[in-house]
N, C-alpha and C positions, 0 to 999 in steps of 0.2 A: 521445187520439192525434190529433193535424192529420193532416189527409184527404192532404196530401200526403206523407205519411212514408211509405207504402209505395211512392209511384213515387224516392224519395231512396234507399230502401235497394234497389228494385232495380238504379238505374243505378248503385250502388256495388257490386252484386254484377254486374255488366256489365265490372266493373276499371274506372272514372270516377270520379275523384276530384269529388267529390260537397261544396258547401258552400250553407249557408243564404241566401237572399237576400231581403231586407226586403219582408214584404208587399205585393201590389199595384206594386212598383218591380223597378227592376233591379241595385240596391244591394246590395253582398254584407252581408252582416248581423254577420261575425266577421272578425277578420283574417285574411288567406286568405294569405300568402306560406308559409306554412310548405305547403301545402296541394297547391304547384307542385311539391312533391318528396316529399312526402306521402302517403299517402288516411288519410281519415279512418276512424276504426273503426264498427262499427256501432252500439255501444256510446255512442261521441260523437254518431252522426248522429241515436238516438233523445233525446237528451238536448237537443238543439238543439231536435226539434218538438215535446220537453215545451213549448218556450215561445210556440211562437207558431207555426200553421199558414205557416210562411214557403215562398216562392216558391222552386222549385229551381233552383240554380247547380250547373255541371260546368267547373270547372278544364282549359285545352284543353294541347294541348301533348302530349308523352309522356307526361306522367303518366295521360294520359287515354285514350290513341293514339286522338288524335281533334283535328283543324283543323275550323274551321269560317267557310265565304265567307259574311260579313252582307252579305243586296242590300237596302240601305234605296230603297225606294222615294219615298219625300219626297223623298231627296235625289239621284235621277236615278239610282238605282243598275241599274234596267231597259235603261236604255236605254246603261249602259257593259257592262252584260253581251253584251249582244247585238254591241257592236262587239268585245269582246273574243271572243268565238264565230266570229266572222266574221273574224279574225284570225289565230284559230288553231283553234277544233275544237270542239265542244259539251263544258262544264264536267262537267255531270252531277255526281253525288253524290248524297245522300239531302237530299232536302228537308225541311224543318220551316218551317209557317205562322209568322209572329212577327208583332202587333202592325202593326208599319210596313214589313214584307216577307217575307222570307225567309232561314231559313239554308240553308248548304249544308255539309254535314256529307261527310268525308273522312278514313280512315284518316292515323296520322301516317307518314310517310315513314323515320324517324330523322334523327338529326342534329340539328341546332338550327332549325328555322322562327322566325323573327322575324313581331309581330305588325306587321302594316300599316293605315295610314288611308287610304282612295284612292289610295293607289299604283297599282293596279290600275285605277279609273278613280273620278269621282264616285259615291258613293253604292254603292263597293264598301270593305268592311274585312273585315280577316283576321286571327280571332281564333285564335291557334298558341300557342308553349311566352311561359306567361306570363300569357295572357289568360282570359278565362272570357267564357260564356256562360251567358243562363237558359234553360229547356228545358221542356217539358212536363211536367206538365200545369200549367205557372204561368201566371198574369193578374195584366193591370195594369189600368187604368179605358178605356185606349184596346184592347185586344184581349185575346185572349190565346194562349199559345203555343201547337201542335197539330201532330202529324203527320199525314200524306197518308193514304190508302188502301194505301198501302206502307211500312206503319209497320214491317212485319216483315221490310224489303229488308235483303239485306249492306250495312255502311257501307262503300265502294267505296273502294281507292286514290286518295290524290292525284296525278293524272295530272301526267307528267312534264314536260311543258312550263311547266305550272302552278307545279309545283316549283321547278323553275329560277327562276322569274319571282320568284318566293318569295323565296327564299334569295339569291338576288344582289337585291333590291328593285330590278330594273329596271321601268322604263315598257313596258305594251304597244307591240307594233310597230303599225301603222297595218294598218287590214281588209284583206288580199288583194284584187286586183280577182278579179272575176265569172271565173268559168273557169278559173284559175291551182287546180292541184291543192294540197293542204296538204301541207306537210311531213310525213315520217315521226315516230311518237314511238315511243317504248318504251312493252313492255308495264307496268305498274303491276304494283310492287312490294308485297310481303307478301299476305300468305292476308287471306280473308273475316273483314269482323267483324259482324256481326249488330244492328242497334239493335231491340231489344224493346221494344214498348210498355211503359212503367211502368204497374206499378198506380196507376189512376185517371185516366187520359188516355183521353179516348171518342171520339179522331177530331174532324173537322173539314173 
């Protein structure tokens, strides 16, 4: 049994469409399109790490009701977050360590979210209905992926300005000056979802 089969079949029994991704890479390892409208069984999922201890992928989007904001840090994604916050409000979401940054993990909204490449700014993408991401407890040779000390937080609403920004792919507005209050948002919709540590992730 690969040591990672038990953190695959937990975040399948989490309701995350759950598919195999190529040792040590970020490559999905099967054809996954069916997968966006799908979940795999458990039955398929042990079958996939009869073969090879592979790295875990979760299909994002509704099938998963899970977005997830990648801030690569190589490519300045720190320093768009920060003007994006200063724009409009602190992101927040559940964090997970990744290799060359960070994800930010977020309930799905409904509806269709479109994935984006720095729309949002350098070194920000957004992986929604269509996209996947790899997740705990996977490694590649340059890191490997890991949750905070708040491994067991709610995975939080996608706060509604964010939303918006989403679904129409507009450009951030430019940082508020100094003193200028923020706009009102709405509260964030749908109930609590929970991200459980998978079996075989030890923090980081």
């Amino acid at each position: 049994m690969g040591t990672r089969l038990p953190a695959a079949l937990d975040y399948a029994d989490q309701g995350r469409s759950v598919i195999p991704v190529e040792p040590g890479a970020k490559t999905p390892a099967v054809r996954w399109t069916r997968f966006q409208v799908e979940q795999a069984t458990e039955r398929q999922i042990r079958r996939w790490w009869d073969f090879a201890d592979f790295n875990v992928g979760i299909v994002t989007g509704r099938i998963s009701n899970l977005i997830a904001l990648d801030v690569d840090l190589r490519a300045g994604g720190d320093a768009s977050l920060a003007r994006l916050e200063a724009a409009y409000r602190p992101v927040g979401g559940l964090e997970v360590a990744t290799p060359g940054g960070a994800h930010r993990w977020f309930q799905h909204p409904g509806g269709r979210i479109p994935n984006s490449t720095s729309t949002l700014g350098a070194g920000l993408d957004v992986k929604a209905d269509g996209g996947m991401i790899v997740v705990p407890p996977s490694e590649r040779p340059d890191g490997a992926y890991r949750f905070g000390r708040l491994f067991d937080a709610d995975v939080p609403p996608l706060p509604d300005w964010l939303a918006a920004l989403l679904i129409d792919q507009q450009k951030p507005r430019p940082p508020r000056s100094a003193g200028k209050k923020p706009s009102g948002t709405l509260p964030g919709r749908g109930g609590p979802r929970r991200a459980r540590r998978p079996a075989g992730d030890h923090g980081g």
